[in-house]
C-alpha positions as CSV (number, residue, x, y, z in Angstrom):
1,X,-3.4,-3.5,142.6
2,X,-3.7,-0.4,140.3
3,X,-6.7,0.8,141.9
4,X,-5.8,0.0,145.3
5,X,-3.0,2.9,145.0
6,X,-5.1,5.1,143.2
7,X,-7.3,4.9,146.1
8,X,-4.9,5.4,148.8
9,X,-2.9,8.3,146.5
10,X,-6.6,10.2,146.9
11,X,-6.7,9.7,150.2
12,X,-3.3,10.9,151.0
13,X,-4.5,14.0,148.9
14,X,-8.2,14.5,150.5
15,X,-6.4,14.1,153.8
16,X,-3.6,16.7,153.0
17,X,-5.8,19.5,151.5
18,X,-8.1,18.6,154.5
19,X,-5.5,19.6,156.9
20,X,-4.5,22.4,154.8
21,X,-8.8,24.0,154.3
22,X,-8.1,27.3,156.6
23,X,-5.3,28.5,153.9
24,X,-7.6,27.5,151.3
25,X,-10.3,29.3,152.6
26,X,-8.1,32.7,153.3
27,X,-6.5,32.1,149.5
28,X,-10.9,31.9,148.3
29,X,-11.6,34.9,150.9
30,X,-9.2,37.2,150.6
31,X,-6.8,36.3,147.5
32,X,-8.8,34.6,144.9
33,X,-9.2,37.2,141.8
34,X,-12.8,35.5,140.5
35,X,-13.9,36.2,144.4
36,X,-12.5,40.1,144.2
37,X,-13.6,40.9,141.2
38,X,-17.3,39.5,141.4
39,X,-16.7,41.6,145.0
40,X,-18.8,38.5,147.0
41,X,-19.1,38.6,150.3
42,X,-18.4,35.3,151.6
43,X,-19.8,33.5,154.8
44,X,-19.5,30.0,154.0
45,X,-16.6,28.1,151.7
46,X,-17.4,24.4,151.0
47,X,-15.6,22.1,149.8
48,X,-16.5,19.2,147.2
49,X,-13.7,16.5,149.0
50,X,-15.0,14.0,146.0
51,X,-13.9,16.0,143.2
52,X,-10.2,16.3,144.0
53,X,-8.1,15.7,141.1
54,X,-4.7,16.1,139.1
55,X,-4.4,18.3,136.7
56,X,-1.6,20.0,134.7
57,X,-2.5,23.5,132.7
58,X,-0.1,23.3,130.1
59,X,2.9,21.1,129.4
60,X,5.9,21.8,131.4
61,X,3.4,23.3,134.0
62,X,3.6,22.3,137.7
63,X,0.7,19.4,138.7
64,X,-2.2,20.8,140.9
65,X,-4.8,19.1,142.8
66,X,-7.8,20.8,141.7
67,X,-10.8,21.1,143.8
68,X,-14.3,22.6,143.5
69,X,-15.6,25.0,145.8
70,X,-19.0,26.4,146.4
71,X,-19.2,29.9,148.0
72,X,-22.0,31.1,150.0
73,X,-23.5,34.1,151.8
74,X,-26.2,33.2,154.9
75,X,-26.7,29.8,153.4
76,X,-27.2,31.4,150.0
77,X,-25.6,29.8,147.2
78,X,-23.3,32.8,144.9
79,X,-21.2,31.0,143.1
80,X,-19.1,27.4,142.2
81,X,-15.4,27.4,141.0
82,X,-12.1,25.1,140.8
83,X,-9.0,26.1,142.8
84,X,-5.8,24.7,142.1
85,X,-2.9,24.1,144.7
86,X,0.4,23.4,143.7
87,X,2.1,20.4,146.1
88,X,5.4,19.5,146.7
89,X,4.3,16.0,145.5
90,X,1.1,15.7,144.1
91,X,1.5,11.9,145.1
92,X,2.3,12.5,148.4
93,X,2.2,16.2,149.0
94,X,3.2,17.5,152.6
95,X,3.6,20.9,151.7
96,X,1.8,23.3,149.6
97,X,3.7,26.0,147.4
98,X,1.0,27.8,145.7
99,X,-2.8,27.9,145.0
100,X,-4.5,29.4,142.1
């Protein structure tokens, strides 16, 4: 029974960030400070949907669902990194307050 909502809690959340992968993409593009500082130019974002996961960076901290991202330029590989998006819920996010 455990693993049955565990199941459909990650698939409310691959489903959510799914719906939610053009602000993602602007937040990697244009906002992300690994992105500006490495100064990559970036054709291609992809997403790992499997990796999705809670996580909390210190106690007292907000939980994130992070994700990892691969960046690309003309099908070349630059880089891999985690974001981090803050939900509303992480169990049953609808809205998203923040990425990192």
């Amino acid at each position: 029974m455990v693993e049955m909502r565990q199941a459909a809690q990650k698939e409310r959340q691959v489903a959510f960030l799914k719906a939610h992968e053009k602000e993602m993409t602007e937040y990697v593009k244009k906002q992300s400070r690994y992105v500006i500082i490495k100064d990559y130019d970036i054709t291609d974002i992809k997403y790992d949907w499997e990796s999705i996961r809670v996580v909390r960076s210190m106690a007292f901290s907000p939980k994130m669902l992070g994700i990892e991202v691969s960046i690309f330029n003309n099908s070349k590989e630059l880089d891999g990194f985690e974001i981090y998006i803050i939900p509303d819920d992480t169990n049953r996010p609808s809205k998203i307050k923040n990425i990192r």
